[in-house]
N, C-alpha and C positions, 0 to 999 in steps of 0.2 A: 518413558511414555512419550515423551518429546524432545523435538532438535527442531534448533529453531537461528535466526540470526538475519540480521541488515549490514549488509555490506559497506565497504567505503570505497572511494577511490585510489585507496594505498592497493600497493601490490602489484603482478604480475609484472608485463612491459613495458611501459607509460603509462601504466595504469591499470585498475585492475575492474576495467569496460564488462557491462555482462549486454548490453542492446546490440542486438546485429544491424540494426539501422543506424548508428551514432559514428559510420569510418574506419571502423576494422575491419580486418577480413574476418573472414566467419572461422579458419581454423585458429588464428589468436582468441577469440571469446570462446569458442568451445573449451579452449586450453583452458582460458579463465575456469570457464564450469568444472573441470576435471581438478583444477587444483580448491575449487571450493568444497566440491564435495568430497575429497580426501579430507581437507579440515574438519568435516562435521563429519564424518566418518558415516556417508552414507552413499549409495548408487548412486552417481550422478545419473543414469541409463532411467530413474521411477521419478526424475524430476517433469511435473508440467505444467507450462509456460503460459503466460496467458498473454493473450490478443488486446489489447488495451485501447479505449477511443475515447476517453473523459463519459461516459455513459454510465449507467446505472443497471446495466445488466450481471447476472450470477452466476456462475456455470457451477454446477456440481459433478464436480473430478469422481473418477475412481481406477481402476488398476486399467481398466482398456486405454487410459489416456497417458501411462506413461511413458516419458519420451516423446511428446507431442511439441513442437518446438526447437528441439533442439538437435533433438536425432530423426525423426522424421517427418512430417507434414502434416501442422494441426490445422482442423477444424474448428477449435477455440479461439473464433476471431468477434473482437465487440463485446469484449467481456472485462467488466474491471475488479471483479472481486473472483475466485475461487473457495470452494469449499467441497470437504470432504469428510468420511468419516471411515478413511480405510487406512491401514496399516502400510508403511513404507510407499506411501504415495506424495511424494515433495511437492507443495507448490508454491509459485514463484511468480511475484509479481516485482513491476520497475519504479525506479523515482529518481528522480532529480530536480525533486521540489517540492515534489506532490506528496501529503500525507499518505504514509503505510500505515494500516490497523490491522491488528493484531488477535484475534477472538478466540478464545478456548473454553470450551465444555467438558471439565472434568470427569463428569458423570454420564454423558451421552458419548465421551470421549469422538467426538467432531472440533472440527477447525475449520477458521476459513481467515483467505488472508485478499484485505481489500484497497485497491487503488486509488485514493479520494482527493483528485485537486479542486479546483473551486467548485467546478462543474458537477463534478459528483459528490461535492459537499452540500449545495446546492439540493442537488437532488436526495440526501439524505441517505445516499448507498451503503454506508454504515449502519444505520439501522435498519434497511430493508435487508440486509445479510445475515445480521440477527432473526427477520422474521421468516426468510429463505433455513435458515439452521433450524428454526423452530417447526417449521414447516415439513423439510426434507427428513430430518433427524429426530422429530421429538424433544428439542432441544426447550429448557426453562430458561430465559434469558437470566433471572434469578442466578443462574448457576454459572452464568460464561464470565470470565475473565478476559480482559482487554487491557492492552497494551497500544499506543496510540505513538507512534515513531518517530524519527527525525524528518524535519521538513522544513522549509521556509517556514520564519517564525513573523508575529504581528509586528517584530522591528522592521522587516526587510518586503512583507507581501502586501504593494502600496499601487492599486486598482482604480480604472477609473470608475466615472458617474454611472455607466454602463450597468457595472460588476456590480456596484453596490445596490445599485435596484433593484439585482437579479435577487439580491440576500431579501431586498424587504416584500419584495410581490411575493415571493416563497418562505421566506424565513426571516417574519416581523420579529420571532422571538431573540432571535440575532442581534439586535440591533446594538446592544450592552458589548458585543464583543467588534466593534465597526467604530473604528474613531476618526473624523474628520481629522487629514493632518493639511489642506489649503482647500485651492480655488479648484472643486469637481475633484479630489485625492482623497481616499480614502486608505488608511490600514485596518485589514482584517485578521483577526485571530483565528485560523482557520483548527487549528488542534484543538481550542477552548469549544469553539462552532459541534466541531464533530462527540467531545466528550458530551454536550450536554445534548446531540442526537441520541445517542446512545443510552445517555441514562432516561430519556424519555422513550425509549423503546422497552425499558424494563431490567438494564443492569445495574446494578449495586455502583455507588462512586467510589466506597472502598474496594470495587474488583475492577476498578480502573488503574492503569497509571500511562499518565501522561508525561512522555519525558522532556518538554519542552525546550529541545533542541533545535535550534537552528540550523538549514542547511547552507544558506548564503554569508551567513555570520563565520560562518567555519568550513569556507569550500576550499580550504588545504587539504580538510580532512572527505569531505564530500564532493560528489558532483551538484555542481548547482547552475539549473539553465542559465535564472537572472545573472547569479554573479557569473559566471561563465559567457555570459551574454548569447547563448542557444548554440557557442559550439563547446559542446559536454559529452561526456558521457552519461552509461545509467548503470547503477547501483540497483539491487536485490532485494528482497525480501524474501527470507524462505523458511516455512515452516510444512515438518512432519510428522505424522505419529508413527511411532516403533513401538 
């Protein structure tokens, strides 16, 4: 019913890069994509790609979009989340720090896979995804399952007075997960942030799981902008239904 998977930076030639922005040429990432999708054993040619801007916009995928990105010229620009609810339709969102979420509707058999760094945690993109699925698909939030990925974890994501304001003029409820570490520094728990968006949009906490992995703690194993100091690559997210 599904194939699904976050990438790392093991692999390919120096790395196993999926951003055509990050200093590859374009025919090494592509290569990257051909050797990901033989691992998942699906078309790389029905993967599509999204246009990403830290915003809280949703695009709803289907079969006219694939290949959009990779193989020929999308129109999915300004989008951080994707969803769909069509068979052999891949889609594919980036990180290098920024929370990946993960959402599945067993029963309305829809997905959607969403981009969330502070800006659109902020904005709550996660559970407006949820109400985009509920919306587009019929979907019961009751019923979707979440998974909430690797990312910069509250050891390592340390913001100034700026950020943290941003959480309280929009999200007083935050405040428990925001800990004063000096003088205007804050660390934010941004996976904790997004799980309890979520369950106030209407999903169960046991059809959550949060893997609170760090991606700066462990950028041996990740791209991580901070630890990398912004020259990185970007890592994947990619989920289908079959």
């Amino acid at each position: 019913m599904l194939v699904h998977c976050f990438t790392t930076r093991l692999g390919g030639s120096g790395g196993f890069n999926l951003g055509f922005n990050r200093g590859d040429s374009r025919e090494r990432v592509v290569e990257n994509y051909k050797k990901l999708a033989d691992a998942l054993d699906i078309d790389c040619r029905n993967m599509v790609l999204s246009g990403q801007v830290h915003d809280d916009r949703i695009y709803p995928a289907d079969e006219r979009d694939r290949g959009k990105g990779l193989f020929c010229e999308s129109d999915i620009k300004g989008y951080d989340a994707l969803m769909t609810n069509k068979r052999n339709t891949a889609l594919v969102t980036f990180y290098a720090d920024c929370v990946p979420i993960y959402l599945l509707d067993p029963e309305k058999k829809a997905i959607a896979l969403v981009h969330s760094g502070w800006r659109g945690t902020v904005l709550e993109i996660a559970s407006k995804t949820i109400d985009g699925m509920r919306n587009k698909y019929g979907c019961d939030p009751f019923d979707i399952q979440a998974v909430i990925g690797p990312s910069i974890g509250k050891c390592c994501f340390e913001v100034g007075e700026e950020v943290y304001s941003e959480f309280m003029q929009r999200l007083i409820w935050s405040s428990p997960h925001c800990k004063k570490t000096g003088l205007d520094k804050w660390h934010i728990d941004l996976q904790s942030i997004i799980k309890s968006s979520i369950v106030n949009a209407g999903v169960k906490e046991e059809n959550i799981c949060l893997t609170g992995v760090c991606t700066k703690c462990n950028k041996d194993l990740f791209y991580s902008y901070r630890g990398d100091e912004g020259r990185t690559g970007s890592m994947a997210a990619v989920m289908q239904l079959i």
